[in-house]
C-alpha positions in Angstrom: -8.1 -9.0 -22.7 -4.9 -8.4 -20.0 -4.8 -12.0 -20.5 -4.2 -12.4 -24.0 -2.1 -9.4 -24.1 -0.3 -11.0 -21.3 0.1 -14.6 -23.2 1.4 -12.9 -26.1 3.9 -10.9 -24.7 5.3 -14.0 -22.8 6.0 -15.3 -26.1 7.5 -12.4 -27.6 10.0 -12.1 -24.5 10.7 -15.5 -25.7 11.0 -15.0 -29.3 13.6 -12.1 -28.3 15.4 -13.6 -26.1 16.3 -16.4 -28.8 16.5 -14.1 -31.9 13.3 -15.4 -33.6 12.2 -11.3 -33.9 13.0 -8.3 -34.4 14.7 -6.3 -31.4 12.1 -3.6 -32.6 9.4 -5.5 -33.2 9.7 -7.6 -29.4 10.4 -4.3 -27.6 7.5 -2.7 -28.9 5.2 -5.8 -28.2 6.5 -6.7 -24.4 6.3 -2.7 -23.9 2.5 -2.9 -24.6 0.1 -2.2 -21.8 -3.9 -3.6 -21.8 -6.1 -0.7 -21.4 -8.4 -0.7 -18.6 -11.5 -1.5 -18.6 -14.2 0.6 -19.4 -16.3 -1.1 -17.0 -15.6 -2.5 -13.7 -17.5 -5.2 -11.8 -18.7 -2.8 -8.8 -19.6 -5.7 -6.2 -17.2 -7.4 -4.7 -19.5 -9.8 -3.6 -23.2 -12.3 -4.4 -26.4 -10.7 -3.1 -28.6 -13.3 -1.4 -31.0 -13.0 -4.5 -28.1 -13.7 -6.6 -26.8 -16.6 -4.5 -30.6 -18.0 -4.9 -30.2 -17.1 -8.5 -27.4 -19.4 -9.0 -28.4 -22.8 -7.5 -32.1 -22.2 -9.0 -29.6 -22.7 -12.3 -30.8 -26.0 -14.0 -26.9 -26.9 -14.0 -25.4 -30.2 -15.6 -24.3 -32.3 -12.4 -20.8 -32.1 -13.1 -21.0 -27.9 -13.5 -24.0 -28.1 -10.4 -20.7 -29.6 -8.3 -18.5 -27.1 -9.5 -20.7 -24.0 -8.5 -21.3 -25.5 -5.4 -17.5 -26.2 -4.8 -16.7 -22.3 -5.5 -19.5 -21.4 -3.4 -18.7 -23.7 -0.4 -15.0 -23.4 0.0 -13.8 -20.1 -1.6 -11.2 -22.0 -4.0 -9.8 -20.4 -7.5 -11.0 -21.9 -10.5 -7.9 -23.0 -11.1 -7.4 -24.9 -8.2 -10.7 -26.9 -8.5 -9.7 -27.9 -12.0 -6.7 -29.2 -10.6 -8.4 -31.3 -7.9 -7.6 -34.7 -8.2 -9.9 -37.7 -6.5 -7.3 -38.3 -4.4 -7.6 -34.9 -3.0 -11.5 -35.4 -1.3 -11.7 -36.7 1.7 -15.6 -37.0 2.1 -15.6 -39.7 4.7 -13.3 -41.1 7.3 -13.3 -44.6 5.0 -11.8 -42.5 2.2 -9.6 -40.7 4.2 -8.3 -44.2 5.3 -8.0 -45.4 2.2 -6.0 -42.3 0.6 -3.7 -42.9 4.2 -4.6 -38.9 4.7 -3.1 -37.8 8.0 -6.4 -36.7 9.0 -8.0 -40.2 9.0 -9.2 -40.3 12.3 -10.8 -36.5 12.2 -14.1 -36.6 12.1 -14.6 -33.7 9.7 -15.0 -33.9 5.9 -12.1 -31.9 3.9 -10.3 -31.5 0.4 -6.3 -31.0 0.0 -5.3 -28.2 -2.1 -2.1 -29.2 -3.9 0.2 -27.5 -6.3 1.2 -29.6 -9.0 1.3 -30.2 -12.8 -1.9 -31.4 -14.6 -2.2 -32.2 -18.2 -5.5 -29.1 -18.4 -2.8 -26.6 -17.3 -4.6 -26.1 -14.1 -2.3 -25.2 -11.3 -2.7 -23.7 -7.6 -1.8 -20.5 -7.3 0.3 -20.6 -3.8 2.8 -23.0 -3.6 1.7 -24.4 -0.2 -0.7 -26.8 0.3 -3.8 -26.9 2.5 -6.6 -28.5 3.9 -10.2 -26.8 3.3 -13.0 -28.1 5.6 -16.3 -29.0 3.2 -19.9 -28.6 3.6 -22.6 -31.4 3.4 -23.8 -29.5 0.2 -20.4 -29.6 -1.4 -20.3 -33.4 -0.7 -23.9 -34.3 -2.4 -23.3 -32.6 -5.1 -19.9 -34.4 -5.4 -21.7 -37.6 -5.3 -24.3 -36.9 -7.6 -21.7 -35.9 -10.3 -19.8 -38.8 -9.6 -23.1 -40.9 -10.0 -23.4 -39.5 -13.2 -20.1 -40.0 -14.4 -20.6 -43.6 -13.4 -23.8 -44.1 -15.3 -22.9 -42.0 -18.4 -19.2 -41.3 -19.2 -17.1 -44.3 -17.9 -14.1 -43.0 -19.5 -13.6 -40.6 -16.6 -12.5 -43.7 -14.7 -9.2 -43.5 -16.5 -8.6 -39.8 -15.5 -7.3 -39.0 -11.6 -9.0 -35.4 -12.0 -12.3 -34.8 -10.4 -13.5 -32.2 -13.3 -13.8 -33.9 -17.1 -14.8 -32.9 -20.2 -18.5 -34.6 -20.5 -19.1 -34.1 -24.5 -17.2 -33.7 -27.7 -13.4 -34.9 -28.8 -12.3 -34.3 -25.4 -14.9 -36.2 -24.0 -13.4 -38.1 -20.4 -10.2 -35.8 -20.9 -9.3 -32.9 -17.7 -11.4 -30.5 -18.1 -9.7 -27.4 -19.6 -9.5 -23.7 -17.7 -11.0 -22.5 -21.1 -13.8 -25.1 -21.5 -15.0 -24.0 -17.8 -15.3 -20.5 -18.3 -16.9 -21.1 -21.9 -19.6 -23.2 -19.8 -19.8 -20.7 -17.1 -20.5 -17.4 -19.8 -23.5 -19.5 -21.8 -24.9 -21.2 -18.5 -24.5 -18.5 -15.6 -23.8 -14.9 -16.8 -26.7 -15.8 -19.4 -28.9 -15.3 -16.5 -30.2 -11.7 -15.9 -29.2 -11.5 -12.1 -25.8 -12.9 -12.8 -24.8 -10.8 -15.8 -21.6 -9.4 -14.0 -20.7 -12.8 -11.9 -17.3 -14.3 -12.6 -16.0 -17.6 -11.2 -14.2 -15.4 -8.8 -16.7 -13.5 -7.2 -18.0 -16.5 -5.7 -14.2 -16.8 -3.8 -14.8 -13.1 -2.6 -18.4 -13.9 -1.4 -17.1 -17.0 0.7 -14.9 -14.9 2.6 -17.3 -12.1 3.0 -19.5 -14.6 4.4 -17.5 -16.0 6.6 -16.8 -12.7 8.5 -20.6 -11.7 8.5 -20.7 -15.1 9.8 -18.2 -14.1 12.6 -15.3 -16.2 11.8 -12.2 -14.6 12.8 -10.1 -13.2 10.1 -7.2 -15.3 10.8 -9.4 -18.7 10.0 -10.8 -16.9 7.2 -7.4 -16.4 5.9 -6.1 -20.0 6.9 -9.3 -21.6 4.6 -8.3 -19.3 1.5 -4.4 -19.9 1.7 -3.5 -16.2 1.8 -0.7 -17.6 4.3 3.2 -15.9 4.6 5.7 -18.2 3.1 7.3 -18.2 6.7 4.3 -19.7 8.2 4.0 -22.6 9.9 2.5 -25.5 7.0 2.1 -28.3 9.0 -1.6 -28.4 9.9 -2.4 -28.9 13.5 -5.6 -30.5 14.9 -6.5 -27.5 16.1 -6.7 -25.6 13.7 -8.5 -28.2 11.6 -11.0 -28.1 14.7 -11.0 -24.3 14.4 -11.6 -24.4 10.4 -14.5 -26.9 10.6 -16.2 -24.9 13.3 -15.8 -22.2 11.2 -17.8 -24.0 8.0 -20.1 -24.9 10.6 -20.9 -21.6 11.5 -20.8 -20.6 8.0 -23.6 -23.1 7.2 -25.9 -22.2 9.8 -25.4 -18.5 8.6 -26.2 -19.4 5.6 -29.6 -21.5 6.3 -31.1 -18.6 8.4 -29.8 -15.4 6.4 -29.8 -16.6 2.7 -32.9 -19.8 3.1 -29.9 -21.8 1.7 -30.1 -25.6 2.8 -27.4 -27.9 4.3 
């Protein structure tokens, strides 16, 4: 709902600021404050029966890859719609061939960039990084892109990683809106995840990652909460640091939750 409210009243500071409403009427509309909630999601992050929950989802491939990629690198929503091919590096030969500056590393990653894309995803921090991936992240990459091979050769023609599968928009980017629709009929449908938002899963990734005992500076490196003044060229080692880190995370993972690699 602060959403919407928000969305409107950009438009009204617009429509006042060029005379297309009344002063009234745009004063009373940008002056306008959401109410709060009446109820607040109370964990701040999954349970390991909710975790278990979600990837005993019978997912498409394409929203399978997408949980998996929330779950195994702690991105926004918005900045995994607005991954680009271009932007996984899931082996040294496609790190090569994208001429990433991290060729020779032998550790599987995905560049976070802030740009424009035509499904209005964009990055929320200005700065790019590099996020270390998983060997679950990675299979369930190819086996959406195996999909989209078999069934829906238009995505060829798009440089984004998420499409729409179905419908008019069929091949396009896949929309902000069109995830979350998917994600309130597919996840939150299920009893155990009733309260889980894309979100959450961003917030469980970092949780994990302490309980894991990754220090709190890698932690914050992997989720770009990083000062404008900080350094943004990445260095070896730190890359070495943030893939040990994953590392850790996975083993974690395996013996606490029963989660494969």
């Amino acid at each position: 709902m602060a959403l919407r409210v928000a969305q409107i009243k950009s438009f009204y500071r617009w429509a006042l600021a060029n005379g297309r409403t009344s002063v009234h009427t745009g004063r009373g509309i940008v002056g306008f404050k959401a109410p709060r909630a009446a109820r607040v999601m109370r964990s701040m992050r999954l349970e390991p029966h909710q975790v278990k929950a979600l990837f005993n989802l019978d997912l498409h491939p394409r929203n399978r890859f997408a949980v998996e990629l929330l779950y195994g690198t702690g991105l926004r929503a918005g900045e995994a719609l607005g991954l680009w091919v271009e932007d996984l590096c899931v082996s040294e030969l496609v790190a090569r061939a994208l001429d990433c500056p991290l060729a020779s590393f032998p550790g599987r990653h995905l560049h976070v960039r802030r740009r424009l894309n035509g499904n209005g995803a964009l990055a929320k921090s200005p700065f790019d990084r590099i996020v270390p991936i998983a060997p679950r992240v990675i299979g369930a990459y190819r086996d959406w892109q195996a999909w989209a091979f078999e069934h829906l050769p238009e995505s060829v023609a798009s440089p984004m990683v998420f499409v729409s599968v179905s419908g008019p928009t069929r091949g396009r980017p896949l929309t902000l809106s069109a995830f979350n629709s998917m994600w309130m009929s597919q996840v939150k449908s299920a009893p155990d995840l009733k309260q889980v938002n894309p979100h959450l899963l961003r917030h469980t990734y970092a949780s994990e990652l302490l309980d894991a005992g990754v220090d709190r500076h890698t932690v914050q490196e992997l989720l770009g909460h990083r000062s404008p003044l900080s350094l943004q060229t990445y260095s070896h080692a730190l890359v070495v640091t943030m893939v040990g880190a994953v590392g850790r995370l996975t083993d974690w993972r395996q013996q606490t939750i029963g989660l494969n690699a």
